[in-house]
C-alpha positions as CSV (number, residue, x, y, z in Angstrom):
1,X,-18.5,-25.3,6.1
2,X,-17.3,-28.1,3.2
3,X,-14.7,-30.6,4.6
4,X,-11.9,-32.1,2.5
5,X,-10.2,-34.7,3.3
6,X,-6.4,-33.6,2.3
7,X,-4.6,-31.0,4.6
8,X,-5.4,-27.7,2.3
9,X,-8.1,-27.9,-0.6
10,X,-7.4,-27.4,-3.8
11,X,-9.2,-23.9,-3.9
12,X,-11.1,-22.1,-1.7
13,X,-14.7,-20.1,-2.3
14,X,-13.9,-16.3,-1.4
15,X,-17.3,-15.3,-0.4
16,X,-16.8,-11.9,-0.4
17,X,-20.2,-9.7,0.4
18,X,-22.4,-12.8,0.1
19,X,-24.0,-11.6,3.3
20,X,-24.7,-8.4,1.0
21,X,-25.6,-9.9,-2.8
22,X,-26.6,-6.6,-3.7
23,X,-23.6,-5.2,-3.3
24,X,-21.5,-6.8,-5.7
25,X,-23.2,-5.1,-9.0
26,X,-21.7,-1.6,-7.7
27,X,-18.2,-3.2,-6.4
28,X,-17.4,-4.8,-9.7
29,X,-18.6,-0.9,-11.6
30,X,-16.6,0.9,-8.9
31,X,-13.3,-1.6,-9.4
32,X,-13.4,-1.7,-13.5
33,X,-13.4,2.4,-13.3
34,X,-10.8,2.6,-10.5
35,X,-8.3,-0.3,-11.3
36,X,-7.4,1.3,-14.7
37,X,-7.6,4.9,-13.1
38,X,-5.2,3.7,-10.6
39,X,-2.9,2.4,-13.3
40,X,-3.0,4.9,-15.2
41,X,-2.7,7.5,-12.5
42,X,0.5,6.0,-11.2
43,X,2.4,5.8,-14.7
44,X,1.9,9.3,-15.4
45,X,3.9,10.1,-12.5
46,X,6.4,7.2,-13.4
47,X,6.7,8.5,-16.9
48,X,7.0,12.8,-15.7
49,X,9.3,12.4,-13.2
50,X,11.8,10.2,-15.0
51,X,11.2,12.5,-18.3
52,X,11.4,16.1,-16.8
53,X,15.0,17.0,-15.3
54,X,13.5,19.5,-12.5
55,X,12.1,15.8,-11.4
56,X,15.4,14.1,-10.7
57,X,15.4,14.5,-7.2
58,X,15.2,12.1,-4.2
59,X,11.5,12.9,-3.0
60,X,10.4,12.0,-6.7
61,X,13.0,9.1,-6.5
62,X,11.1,7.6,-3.8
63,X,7.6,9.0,-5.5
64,X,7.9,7.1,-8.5
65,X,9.2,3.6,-6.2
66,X,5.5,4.3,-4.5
67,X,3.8,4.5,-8.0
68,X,5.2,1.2,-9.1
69,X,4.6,-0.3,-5.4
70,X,1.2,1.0,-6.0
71,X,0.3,-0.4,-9.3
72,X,1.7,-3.5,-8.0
73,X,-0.5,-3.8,-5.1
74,X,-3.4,-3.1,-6.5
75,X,-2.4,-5.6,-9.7
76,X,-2.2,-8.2,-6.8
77,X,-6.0,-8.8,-6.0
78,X,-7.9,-6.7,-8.1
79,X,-8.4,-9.1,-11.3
80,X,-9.2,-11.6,-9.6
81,X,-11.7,-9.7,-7.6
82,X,-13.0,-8.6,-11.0
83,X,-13.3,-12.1,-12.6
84,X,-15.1,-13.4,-9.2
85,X,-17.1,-10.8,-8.7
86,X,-18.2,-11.3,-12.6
87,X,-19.0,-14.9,-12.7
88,X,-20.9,-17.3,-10.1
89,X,-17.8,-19.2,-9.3
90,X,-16.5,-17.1,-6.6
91,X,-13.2,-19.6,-6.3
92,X,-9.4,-19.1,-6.1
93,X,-6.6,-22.2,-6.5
94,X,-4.6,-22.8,-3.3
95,X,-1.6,-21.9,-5.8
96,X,-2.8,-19.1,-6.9
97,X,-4.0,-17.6,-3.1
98,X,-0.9,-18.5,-1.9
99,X,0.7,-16.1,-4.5
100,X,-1.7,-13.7,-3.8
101,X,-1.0,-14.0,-0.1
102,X,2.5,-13.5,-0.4
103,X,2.6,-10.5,-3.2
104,X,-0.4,-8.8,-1.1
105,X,2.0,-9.3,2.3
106,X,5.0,-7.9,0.1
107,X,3.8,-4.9,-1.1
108,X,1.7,-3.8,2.2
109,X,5.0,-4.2,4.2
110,X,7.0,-2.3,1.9
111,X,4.7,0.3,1.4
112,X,4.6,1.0,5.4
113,X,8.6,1.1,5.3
114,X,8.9,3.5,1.7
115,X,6.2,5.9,3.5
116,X,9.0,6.6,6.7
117,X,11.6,6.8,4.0
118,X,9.8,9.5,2.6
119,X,9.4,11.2,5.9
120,X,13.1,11.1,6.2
121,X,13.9,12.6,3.3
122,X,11.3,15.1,4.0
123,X,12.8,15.9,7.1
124,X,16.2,16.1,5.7
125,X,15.1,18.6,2.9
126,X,13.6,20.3,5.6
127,X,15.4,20.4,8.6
128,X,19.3,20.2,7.3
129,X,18.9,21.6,3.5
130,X,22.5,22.7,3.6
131,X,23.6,19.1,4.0
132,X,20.5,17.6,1.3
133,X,22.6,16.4,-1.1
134,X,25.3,15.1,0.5
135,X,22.8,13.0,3.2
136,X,20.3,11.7,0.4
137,X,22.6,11.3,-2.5
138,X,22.1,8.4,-5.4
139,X,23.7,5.6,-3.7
140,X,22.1,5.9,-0.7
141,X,18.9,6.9,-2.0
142,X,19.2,3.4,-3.3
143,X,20.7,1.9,-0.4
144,X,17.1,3.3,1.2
145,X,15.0,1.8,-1.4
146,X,16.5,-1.7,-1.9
147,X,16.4,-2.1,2.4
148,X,12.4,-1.4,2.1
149,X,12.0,-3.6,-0.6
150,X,14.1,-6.6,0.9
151,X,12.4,-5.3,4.5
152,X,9.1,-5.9,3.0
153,X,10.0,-9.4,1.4
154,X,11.6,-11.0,4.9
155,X,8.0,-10.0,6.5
156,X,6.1,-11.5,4.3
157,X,7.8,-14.4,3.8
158,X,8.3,-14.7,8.0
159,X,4.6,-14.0,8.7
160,X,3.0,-15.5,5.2
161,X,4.9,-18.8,5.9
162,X,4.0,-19.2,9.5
163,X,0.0,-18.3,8.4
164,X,0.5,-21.1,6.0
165,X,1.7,-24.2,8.3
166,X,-1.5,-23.7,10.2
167,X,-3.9,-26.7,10.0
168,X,-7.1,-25.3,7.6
169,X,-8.7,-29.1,8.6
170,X,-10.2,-29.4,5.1
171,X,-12.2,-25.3,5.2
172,X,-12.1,-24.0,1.9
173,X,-14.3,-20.8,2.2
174,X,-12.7,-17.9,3.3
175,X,-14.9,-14.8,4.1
176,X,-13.0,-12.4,2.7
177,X,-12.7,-10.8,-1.0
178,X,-9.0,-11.9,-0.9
179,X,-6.2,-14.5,0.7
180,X,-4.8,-12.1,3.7
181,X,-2.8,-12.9,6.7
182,X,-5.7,-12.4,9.4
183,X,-8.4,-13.9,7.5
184,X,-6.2,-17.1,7.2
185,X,-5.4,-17.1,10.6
186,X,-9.0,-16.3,11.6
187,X,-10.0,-19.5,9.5
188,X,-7.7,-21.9,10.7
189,X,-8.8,-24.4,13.5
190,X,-6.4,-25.7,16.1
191,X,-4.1,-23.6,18.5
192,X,-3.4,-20.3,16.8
193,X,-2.2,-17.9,19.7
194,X,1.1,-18.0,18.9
195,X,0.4,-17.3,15.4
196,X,-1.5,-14.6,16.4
197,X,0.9,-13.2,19.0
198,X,3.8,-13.4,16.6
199,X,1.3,-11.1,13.9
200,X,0.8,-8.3,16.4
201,X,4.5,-8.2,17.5
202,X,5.7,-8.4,13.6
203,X,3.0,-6.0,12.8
204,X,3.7,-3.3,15.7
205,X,7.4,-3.5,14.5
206,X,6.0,-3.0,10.5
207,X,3.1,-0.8,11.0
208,X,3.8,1.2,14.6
209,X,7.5,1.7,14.6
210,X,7.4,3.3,10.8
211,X,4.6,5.4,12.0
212,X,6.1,6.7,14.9
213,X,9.4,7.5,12.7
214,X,7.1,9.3,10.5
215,X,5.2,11.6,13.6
216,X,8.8,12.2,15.0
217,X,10.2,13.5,11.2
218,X,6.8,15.6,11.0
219,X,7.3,17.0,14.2
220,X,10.8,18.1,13.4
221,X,9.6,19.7,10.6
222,X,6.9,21.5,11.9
223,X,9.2,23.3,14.3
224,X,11.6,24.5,11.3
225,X,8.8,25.5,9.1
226,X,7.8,27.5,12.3
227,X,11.3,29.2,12.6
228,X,11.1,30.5,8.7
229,X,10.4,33.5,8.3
230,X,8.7,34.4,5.3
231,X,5.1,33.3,4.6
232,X,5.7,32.0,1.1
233,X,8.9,29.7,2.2
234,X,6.4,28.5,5.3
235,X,3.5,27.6,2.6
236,X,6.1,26.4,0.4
237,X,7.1,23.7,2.9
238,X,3.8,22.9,4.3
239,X,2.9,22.0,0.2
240,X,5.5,19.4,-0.1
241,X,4.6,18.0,3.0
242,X,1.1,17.8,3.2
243,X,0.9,15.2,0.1
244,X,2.5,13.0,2.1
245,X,0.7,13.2,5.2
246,X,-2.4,12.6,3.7
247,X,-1.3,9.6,1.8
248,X,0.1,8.2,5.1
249,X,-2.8,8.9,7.0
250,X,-5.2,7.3,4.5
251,X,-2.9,3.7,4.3
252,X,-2.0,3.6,7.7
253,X,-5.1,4.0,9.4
254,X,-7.0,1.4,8.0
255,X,-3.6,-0.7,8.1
256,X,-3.8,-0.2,12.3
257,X,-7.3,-1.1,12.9
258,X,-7.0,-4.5,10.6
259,X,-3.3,-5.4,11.7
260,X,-3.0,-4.6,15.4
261,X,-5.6,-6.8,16.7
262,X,-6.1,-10.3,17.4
263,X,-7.6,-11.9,14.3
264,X,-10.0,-13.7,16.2
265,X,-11.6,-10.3,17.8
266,X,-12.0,-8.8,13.6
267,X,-15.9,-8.5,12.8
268,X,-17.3,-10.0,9.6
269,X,-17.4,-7.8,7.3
270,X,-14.3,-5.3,8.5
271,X,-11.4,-7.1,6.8
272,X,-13.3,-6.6,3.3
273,X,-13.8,-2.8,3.4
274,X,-10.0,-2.7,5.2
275,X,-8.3,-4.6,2.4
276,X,-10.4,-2.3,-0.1
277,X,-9.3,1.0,1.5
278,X,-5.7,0.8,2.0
279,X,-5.1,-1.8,-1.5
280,X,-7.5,0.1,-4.3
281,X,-8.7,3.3,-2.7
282,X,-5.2,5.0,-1.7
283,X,-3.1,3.4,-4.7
284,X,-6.4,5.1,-6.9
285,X,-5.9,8.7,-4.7
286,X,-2.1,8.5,-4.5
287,X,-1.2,10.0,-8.2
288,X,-4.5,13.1,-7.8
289,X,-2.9,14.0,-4.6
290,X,0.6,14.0,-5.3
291,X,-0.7,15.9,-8.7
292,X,-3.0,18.5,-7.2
293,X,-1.7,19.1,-4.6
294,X,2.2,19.8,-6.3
295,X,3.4,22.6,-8.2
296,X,6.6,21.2,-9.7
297,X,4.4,17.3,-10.4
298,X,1.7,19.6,-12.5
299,X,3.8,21.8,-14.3
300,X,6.0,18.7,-15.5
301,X,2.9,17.1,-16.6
302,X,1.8,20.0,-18.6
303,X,4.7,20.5,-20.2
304,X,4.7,16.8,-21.6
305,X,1.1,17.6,-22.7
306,X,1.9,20.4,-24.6
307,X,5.5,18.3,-26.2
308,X,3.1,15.7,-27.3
309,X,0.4,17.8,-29.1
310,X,3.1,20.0,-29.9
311,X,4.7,16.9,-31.9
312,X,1.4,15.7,-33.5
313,X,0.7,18.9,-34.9
């Protein structure tokens, strides 16, 4: 690996797949479809559930906070995966992976705290209907959403600061598509147990206790749906569930097997198809399931498409 002199270069050289060259032809066709799909995708259901009034409820509150998370995540790296993957020099400043470090850390942490909100309000709707809106009412609906967000910022500043004071000794190639927390730590020389000890125990705290909130809601719920006793109320439940589940399951599996192990014990090329999965793939599926998979999201959305032909004819 290149030296440098100073304490931190002045960029680093992502190398991505380099291992895999022909790899990068597809990945940079696959990203330039997705990215804008993703965008795309997640402003529709910005744009219905603040225009159509049947939408002005909590669990589309909290939907359209994921969209924008979403769009934000992906907005994060993708670019500038783009522009590497498009040109020879594979580089990124310091400046600019440090920012990408810390808006990457921001939005994965807040997305793994919004998810258990949802659950919550899932298994309020659910399990105490008759006390809904008096439980998940504006203000605290609010209250919900501006703890995640500020949850999400105090990790990644905590675990993105502490990944930054270790000692890079001049390496500026990371093997990675992306700056990310374990790949720093991974690259760093010197004594980085701690660093990696205070990573699981943040993680297990950001990744394991949302998750287990989210099981415990779920289970909740699947004993009430249970109790119901008409077939059409038990499928209508299971349908404004099962969105969910699936978009947790996709984000926090791969989220578990990158986070919650020692960044010394991650193979090569696992980190890259990680960070792929749970920061392009799930933001890109997010909006189709959420749309397919809900009655109330498509018929708002057809109704805007009829308004807006409607109004150019």
């Amino acid at each position: 690996m290149i030296l440098i002199n100073e304490s931190h270069p002045d960029e680093f050289i992502l190398l991505g797949f380099a291992n895999h060259p022909w790899l990068q032809l597809p990945l940079f066709v696959i990203l330039l479809i997705t990215y804008p799909m993703a965008m795309m995708g997640n402003i529709i259901i910005i744009v219905v559930s603040k225009l159509d009034p049947h939408l002005h409820s909590p669990m589309y509150f909290f939907l359209t906070n994921l969209s924008f998370l979403d769009m934000c995540y992906t907005t994060s790296f993708v670019p500038q995966m783009l522009f590497n993957l498009g040109s020879s020099k594979k580089t990124i400043s310091y400046i600019g992976c440090i920012v990408q470090l810390y808006f990457f850390s921001i939005m994965g942490g807040t997305e793994c705290l919004l998810l258990a909100i949802m659950s919550f309000d899932r298994y309020v709707a659910i399990c105490r209907p008759l006390h809904y809106t008096l439980i998940m009412n504006q203000r605290i609906c609010i209250l919900l959403v501006s703890i995640v967000w500020m949850g999400g910022m105090a990790y990644a500043f905590l675990e993105a600061t502490l990944t930054l004071q270790l000692p890079l000794c001049g390496i500026n190639k990371l093997d990675h598509l992306l700056c990310e927390i374990p790949v720093l730590i991974k690259t760093a020389c010197g004594e980085k147990e701690a660093n990696e000890l205070i990573l699981s125990v943040v993680c297990i705290f950001m990744l394991a206790v949302p998750l287990c909130l989210i099981l415990a809601s779920y289970a909740s719920i699947g004993r009430s749906v249970f109790k119901i006793k008409s077939s059409e109320g038990r499928k209508k439940a299971f349908g404004t569930c099962s969105s969910h589940l699936i978009v947790v399951f996709l984000f926090y599996g791969p989220a578990i097997s990158m986070y919650l192990q020692p960044p010394s014990s991650i193979s090569r090329d696992q980190p890259k198809f990680m960070a792929l999965f749970y920061g392009m793939v799930t933001p890109t599926l997010n909006p189709f399931i959420y749309t397919l998979r809900n009655k109330d999201v498509k018929g708002a959305l057809c109704k805007l498409v009829r308004s807006v032909f409607s109004s150019k004819s």
